[in-house]
C-alpha positions in Angstrom: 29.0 -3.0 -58.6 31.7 -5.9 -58.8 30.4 -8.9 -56.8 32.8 -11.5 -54.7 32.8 -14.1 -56.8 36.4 -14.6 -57.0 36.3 -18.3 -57.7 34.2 -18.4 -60.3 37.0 -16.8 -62.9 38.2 -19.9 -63.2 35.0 -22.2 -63.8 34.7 -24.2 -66.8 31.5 -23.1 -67.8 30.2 -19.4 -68.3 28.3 -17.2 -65.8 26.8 -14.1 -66.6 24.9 -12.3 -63.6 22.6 -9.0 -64.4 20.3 -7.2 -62.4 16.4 -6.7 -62.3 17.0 -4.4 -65.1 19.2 -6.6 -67.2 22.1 -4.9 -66.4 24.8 -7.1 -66.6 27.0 -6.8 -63.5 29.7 -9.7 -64.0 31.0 -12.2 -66.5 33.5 -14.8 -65.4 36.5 -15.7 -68.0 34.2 -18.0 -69.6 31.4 -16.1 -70.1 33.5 -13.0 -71.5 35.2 -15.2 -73.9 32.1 -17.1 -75.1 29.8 -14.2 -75.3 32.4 -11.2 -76.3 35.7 -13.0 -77.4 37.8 -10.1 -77.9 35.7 -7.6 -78.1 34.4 -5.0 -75.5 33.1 -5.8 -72.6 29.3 -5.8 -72.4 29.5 -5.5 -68.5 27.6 -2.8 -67.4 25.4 -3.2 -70.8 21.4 -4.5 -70.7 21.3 -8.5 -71.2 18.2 -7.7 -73.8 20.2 -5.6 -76.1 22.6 -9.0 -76.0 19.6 -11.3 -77.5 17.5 -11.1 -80.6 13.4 -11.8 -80.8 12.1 -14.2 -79.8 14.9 -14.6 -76.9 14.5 -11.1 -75.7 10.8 -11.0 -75.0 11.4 -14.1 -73.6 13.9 -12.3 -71.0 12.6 -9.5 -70.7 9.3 -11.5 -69.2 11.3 -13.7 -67.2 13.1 -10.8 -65.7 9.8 -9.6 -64.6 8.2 -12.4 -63.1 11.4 -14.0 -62.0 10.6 -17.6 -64.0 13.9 -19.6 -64.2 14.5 -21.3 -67.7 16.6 -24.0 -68.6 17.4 -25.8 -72.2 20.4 -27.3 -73.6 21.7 -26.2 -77.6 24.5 -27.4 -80.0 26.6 -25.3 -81.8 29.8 -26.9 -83.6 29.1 -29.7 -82.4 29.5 -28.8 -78.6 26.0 -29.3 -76.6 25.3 -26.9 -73.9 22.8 -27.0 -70.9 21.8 -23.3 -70.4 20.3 -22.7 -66.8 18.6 -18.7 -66.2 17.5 -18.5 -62.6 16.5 -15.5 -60.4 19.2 -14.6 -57.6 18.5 -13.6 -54.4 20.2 -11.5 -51.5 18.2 -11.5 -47.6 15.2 -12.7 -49.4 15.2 -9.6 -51.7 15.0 -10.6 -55.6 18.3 -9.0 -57.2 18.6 -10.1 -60.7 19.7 -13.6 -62.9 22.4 -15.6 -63.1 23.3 -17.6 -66.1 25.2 -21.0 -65.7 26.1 -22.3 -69.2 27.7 -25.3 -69.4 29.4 -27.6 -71.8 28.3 -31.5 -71.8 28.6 -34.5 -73.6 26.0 -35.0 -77.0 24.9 -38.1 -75.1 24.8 -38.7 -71.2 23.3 -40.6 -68.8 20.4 -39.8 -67.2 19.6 -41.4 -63.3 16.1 -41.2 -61.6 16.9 -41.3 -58.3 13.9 -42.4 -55.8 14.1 -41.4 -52.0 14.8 -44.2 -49.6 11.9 -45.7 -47.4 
């Protein structure tokens, strides 16, 4: 299944969208060079076999219930907010979308209160 997503090939961050199964059914240019470099692809391939314990129970449960996750990790010296959240299609749970993104060590942070 190739999704419409044209636009995304081009966003700076990675996105990696799989199935209810885990089955991953797109990477954007990002995602593929992050996750895979130059090796083969792992579209088509389950998200869990991707991951190691304790991240793959951790999946695999999210998957499940459909519970979105969100953390941030550094690596080299590059920080990451990593967002998992169930997608949808006519109400209809289809799978999870990954949004990694790249961010600063140290940003700002805003409350932001509603107006009266």
């Amino acid at each position: 299944m190739m999704l419409p997503i044209e636009w995304s090939d081009e966003y700076p961050g990675a996105i990696t969208v799989c199935d209810v199964q885990g089955i991953i059914l797109y990477m954007n240019r990002k995602a593929i060079k992050v996750l895979v470099g130059e090796g083969p692809s792992v579209i088509g391939k389950n998200v869990l076999d991707c991951h190691p314990e304790p991240a793959r129970s951790k999946l695999a449960e999210m998957l499940k219930n459909q519970t979105p996750n969100s953390y941030t990790i550094e690596k080299n010296g590059i920080k990451k907010l990593i967002h998992q959240s169930p997608w949808y299609q006519n109400g209809q749970y289809m799978g999870f979308v990954e949004l990694s993104i790249e961010i600063p060590v140290q940003m700002a942070h805003f409350v932001r209160t509603p107006k009266k």
